[in-house]
N, C-alpha and C positions, 0 to 999 in steps of 0.2 A: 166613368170609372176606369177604363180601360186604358182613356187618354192619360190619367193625372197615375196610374200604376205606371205606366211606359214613363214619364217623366220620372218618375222618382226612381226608377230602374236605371235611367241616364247619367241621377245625378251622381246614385251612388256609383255609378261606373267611373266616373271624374272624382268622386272620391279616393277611391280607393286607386285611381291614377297617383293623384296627388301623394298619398300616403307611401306608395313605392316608390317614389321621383325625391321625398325627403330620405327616406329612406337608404336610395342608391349614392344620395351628395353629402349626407352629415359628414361629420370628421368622424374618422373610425377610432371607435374606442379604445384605452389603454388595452397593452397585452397583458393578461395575466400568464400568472408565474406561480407552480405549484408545487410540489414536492411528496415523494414518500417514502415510508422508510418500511426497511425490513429485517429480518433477524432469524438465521435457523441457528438448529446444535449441528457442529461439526466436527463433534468427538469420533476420533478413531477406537475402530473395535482392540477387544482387547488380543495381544501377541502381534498389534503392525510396527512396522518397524519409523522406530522414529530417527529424525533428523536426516534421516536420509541411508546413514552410515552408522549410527551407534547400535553397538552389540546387544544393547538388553531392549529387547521389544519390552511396548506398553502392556503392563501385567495391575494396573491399577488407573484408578482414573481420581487425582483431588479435587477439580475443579472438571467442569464443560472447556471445550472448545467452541468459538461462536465463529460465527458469520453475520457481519453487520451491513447496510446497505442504504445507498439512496438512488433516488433519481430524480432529476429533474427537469421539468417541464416548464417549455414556455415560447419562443420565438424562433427558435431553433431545432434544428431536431436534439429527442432524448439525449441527457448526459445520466449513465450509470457510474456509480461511484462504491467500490466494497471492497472493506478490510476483512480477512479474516484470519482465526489463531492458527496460521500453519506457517511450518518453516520457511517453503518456498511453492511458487510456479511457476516453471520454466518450460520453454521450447515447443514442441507442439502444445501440449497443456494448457499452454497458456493459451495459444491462438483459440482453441476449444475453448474456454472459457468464455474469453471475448465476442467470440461469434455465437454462441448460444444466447449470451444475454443479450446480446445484439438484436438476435433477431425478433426475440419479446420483448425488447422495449422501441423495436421499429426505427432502428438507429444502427450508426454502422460502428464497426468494432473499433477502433479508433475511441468511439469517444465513451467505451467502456473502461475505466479505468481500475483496475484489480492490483489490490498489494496485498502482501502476507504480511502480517506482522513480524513472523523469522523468529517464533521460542523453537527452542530444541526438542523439547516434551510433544513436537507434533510433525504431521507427515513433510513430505519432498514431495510435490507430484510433477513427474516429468514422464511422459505415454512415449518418448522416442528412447529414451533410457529403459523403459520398463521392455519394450518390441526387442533391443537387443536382448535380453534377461532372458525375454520367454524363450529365446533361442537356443538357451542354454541352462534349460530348463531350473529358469529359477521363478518360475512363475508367482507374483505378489513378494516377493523380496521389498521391491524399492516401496511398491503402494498398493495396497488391494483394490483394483478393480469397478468391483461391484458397488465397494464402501463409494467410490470416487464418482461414481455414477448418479447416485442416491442423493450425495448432497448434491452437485452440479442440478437436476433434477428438481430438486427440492428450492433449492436457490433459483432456478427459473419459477416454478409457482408462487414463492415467496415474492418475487417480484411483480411477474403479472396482475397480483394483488395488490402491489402497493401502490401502482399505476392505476387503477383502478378505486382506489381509496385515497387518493393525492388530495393535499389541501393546498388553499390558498397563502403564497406567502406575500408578506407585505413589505416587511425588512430581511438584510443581511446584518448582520453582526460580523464584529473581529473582537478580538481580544489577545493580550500576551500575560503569559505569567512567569518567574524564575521557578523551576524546581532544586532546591537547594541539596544539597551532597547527596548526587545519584550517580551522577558522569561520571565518566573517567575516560584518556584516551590510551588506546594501549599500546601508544609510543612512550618509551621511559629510556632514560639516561643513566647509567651503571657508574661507579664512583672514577673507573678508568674510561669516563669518555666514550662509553659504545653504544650503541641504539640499539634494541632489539622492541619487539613488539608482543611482550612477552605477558602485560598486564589482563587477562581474561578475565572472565566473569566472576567469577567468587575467589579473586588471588589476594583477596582484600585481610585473607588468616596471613597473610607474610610480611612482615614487619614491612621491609624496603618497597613494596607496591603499594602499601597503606602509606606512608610515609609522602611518597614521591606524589609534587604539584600533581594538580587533575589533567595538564595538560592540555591541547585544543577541543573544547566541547563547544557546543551552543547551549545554554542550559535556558533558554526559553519554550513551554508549553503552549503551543500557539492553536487558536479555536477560532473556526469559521462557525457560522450557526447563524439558521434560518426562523425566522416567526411569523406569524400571525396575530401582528399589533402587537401587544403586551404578550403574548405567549410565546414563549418559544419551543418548538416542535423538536429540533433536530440540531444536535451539535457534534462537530466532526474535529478530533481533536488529533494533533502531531507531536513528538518530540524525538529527539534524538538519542536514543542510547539501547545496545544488544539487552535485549527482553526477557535478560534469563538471572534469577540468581541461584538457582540450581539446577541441574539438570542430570537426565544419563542413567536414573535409576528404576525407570520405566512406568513414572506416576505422572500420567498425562497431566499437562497444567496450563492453564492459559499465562501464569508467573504473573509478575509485581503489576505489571500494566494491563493484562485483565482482568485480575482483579482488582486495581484502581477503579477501572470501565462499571464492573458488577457493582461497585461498591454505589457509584457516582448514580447507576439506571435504580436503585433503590432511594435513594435520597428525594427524587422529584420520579415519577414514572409516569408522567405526562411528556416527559420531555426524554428524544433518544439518542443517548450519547453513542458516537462510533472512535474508536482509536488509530491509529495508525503509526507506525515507526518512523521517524525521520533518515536520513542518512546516518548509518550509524554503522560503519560496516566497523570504522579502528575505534569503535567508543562502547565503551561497557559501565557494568556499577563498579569494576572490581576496586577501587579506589574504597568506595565505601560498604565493601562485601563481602562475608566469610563465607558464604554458602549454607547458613543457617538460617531454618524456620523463622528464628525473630527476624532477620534481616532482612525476609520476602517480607514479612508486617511491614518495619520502618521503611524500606522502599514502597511499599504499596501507598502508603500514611503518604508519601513525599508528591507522587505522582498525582496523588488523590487530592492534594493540597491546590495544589496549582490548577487542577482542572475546576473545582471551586473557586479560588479564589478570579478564575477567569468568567464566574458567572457576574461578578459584583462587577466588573471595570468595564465591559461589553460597551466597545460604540456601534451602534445602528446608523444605517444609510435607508433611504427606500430604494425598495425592491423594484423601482418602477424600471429601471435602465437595464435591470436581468444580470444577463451574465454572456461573456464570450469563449468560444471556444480554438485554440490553433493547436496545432501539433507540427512536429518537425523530425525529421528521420536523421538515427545516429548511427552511423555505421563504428565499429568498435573493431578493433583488430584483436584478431586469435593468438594466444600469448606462442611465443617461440621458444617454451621451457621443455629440453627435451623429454620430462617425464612425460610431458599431458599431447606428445604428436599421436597421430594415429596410430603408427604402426604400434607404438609400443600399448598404448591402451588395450586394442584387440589384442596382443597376443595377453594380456592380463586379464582382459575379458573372458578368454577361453582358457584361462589358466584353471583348472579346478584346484590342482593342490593350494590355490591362496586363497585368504577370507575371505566369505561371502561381501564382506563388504568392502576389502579392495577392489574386487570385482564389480562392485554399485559404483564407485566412485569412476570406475577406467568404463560403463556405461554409459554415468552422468555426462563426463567429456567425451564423449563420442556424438553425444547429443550434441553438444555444444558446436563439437568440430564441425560438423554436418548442419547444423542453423547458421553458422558464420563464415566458414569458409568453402562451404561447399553449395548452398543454397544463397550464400550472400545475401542473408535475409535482416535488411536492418532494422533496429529497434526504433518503434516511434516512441517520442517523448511530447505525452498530452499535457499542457498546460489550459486551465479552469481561473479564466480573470471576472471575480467577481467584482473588481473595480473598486470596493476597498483592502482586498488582497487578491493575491493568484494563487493558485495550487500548482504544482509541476510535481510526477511522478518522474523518479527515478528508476535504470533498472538496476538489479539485483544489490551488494552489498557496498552502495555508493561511500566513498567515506564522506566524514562530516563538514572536509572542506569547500566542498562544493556546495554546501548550504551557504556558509560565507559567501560564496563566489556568485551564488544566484541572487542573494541578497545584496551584494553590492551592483551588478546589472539593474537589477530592478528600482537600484535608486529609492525612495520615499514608498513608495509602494511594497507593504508587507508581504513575503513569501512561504509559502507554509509547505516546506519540500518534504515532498514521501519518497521513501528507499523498499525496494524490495519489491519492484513494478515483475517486468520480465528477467527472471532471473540466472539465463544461462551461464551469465558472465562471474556467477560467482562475485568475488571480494572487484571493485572499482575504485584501486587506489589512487591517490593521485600523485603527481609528478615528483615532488618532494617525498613522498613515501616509499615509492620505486628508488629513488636513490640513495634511500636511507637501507636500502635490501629488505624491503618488504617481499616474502614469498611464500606461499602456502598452497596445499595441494589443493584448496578449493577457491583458485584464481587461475579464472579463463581468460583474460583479457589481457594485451600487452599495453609497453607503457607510452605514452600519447594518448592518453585515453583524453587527459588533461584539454590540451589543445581542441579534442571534436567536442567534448560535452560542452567547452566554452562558447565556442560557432554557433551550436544550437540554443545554448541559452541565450544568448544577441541575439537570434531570431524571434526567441518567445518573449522575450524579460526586453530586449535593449530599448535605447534611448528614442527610437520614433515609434514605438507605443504609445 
């Protein structure tokens, strides 16, 4: 008994060899690939100040501000991906952002990638603009605080969890759609031949801006979106055009394009759709827009059209190949407009007899001056190849020719560009707009901007991809 126990003790020891020696030489299994999504409210309380600079703080709320989110998991380290309804994030702010969610989804700041959608009806957060303020005792002027804390906070739990509740994807999807009379660019031609860039967002009440062609837009609604076999979990949607058709009168609103988004998350709520702005810094509705309640409807209807109608045309790839990540550093030159040097900002920072909100704005470009020319802190630009399109985040109020321009690099391969990454720079004209005398007080960049963003798009987009 003790002999034939000792034998079969043996054998199963040479079993259980064998089973680890298969074990350590199979071929290793596919990689999965997973995803999660997440969603807080990121309504400003009521009396903060919106857009940055306008006078009548938020004294009503029509709609939520959201915060929308993914991440993705798989072969690589995490990619964080989140839009949300506020104007901007800029300069430190922004690094804060990135590096929190960095660190809860165990990935590095780089490949977090944050845009604002850019309505009016909501905050500026820039912590290097607000540090000058405090100085001069205008504490919560530009952004309150605590408010900014709460969501950032909130937004790292939100995600933690979604990480943590990530499903498996199987497919990617693309899709395109036209959104028909929303665009407009607000370069126009005056009957004597002169350029001004004068067509805004609800200019669409004045005969001659209603009138005048739409001028350079992209008018396609372009949708990346992730499934689960026949399901689809998560769609992440772009287009191109300023997010507002009213604004300024202190009725917080997510405007035409979130509520598109609201509209689109009740229709199917299995499935979560995220939005995002294209480059769209010289592109508005004001072509098709009086600044009237109906008008937010028929722009909502238009935006809403096209993100539907992008559900029925969806081509699916398998998810087996994932997804790639690069980034590439853009260095942007600080504009040389004698309003926006330093010296004259600070003495208007410390000017008390001028508006509180001259005084935001001669903070804002301090900030700016101080991240670009003094810290020499270049912007990266993350580009997301999911290999039947790429994603590339732009910073701040990129104009919409640079979508053309990534799109032509990119060749055959679909590109779905967001605007309004790191925002210091303000408006990012391009070369032909500079020379048409594009200038406004909320453009920190000089012009050559053209030449670097193209360098780096050849790096992320060109032809040995």
């Amino acid at each position: 008994m003790q002999r034939g126990s000792g034998l079969w003790v043996g054998c199963a020891h040479l079993l259980l060899a064998g089973v680890f020696w298969l074990a350590m030489n199979e071929p290793c299994s596919a990689q999965e690939f997973k995803i999660g999504h997440f969603q807080i409210d990121a309504t400003i309380p009521m009396g903060h100040r919106c857009m940055g600079v306008l006078p009548q703080k938020s004294k009503s709320v029509l709609d939520t501000l959201e915060l929308h989110g993914l991440v993705l998991l798989g072969n690589e380290a995490p990619i964080v991906i989140v839009a949300i309804d506020w104007c901007e994030i800029r300069n430190k702010s922004y690094d804060q952002w990135r590096e929190r969610l960095a660190k809860v989804a165990r990935t590095e700041p780089q490949r977090v990638l944050v845009s604002s959608l850019h309505q009016h009806d909501a905050p500026v957060i820039d912590a290097g603009a607000q540090d000058l303020l405090d100085r001069m005792d205008l504490q919560n002027e530009l952004f309150d605080r605590d408010f900014h804390e709460d969501v950032l906070a909130r937004a790292q739990e939100a995600l933690r969890q979604a990480i943590d509740d990530a499903t498996s994807i199987t497919h990617i999807g693309y899709a395109e759609s036209a959104v028909h009379q929303v665009a407009s660019n607000r370069r126009v031609v005056d009957r004597e031949r002169r350029v001004s860039f004068a067509r805004g967002s609800s200019s669409g009440r004045e005969t001659f801006f209603r009138e005048t062609d739409e001028g350079l837009i992209d008018p396609m609604l372009r949708t990346i979106s992730f499934w689960d076999r026949q399901r689809c979990l998560v769609e992440y949607h772009a287009y191109a055009t300023h997010p507002m058709s009213y604004y300024g009168r202190g009725e917080v609103s997510s405007d035409f394009v979130g509520l598109a988004r609201k509209k689109l998350a009740r229709l199917d709520r299995s499935i979560h759709p995220i939005y995002a702005s294209g480059c769209s810094g010289d592109v508005t509705a004001g072509k098709y827009n009086d600044g009237s309640p109906r008008a937010r409807e028929e722009l909502t209807e238009k935006v809403f059209d096209a993100m539907v109608a992008n559900r029925s045309t969806v081509n699916k790839v398998d998810a087996a190949a994932g997804w790639q990540f690069r980034s590439a550093d853009l260095e942007l030159q600080y504009t040389q407009a004698a309003a926006l040097q330093k010296e004259v900002m600070e003495l208007e920072l410390q000017d008390s007899s001028l508006p509180v909100e001259k005084r935001i704005l001669a903070a804002m470009g301090l900030a700016s001056w101080e991240r670009s020319v003094q810290d020499k802190q270049p912007i990266d630009v993350p580009c997301v190849d999911f290999g039947i399109a790429r994603l590339v985040l732009f910073p701040g109020e990129t104009f919409v020719g640079y979508q053309h321009l990534a799109q032509g690099i990119s060749g055959t391969v679909p590109v779905i560009p967001v605007g309004y990454g790191e925002s210091w720079t303000g408006y990012v004209p391009t070369e032909s707009a500079f020379e048409d005398g594009f200038a406004e007080s909320w453009l920190w960049v000089a012009p050559g901007s053209e030449t670097r963003i193209e360098r780096v798009l050849q790096k992320l987009l060109g032809a040995e991809r």
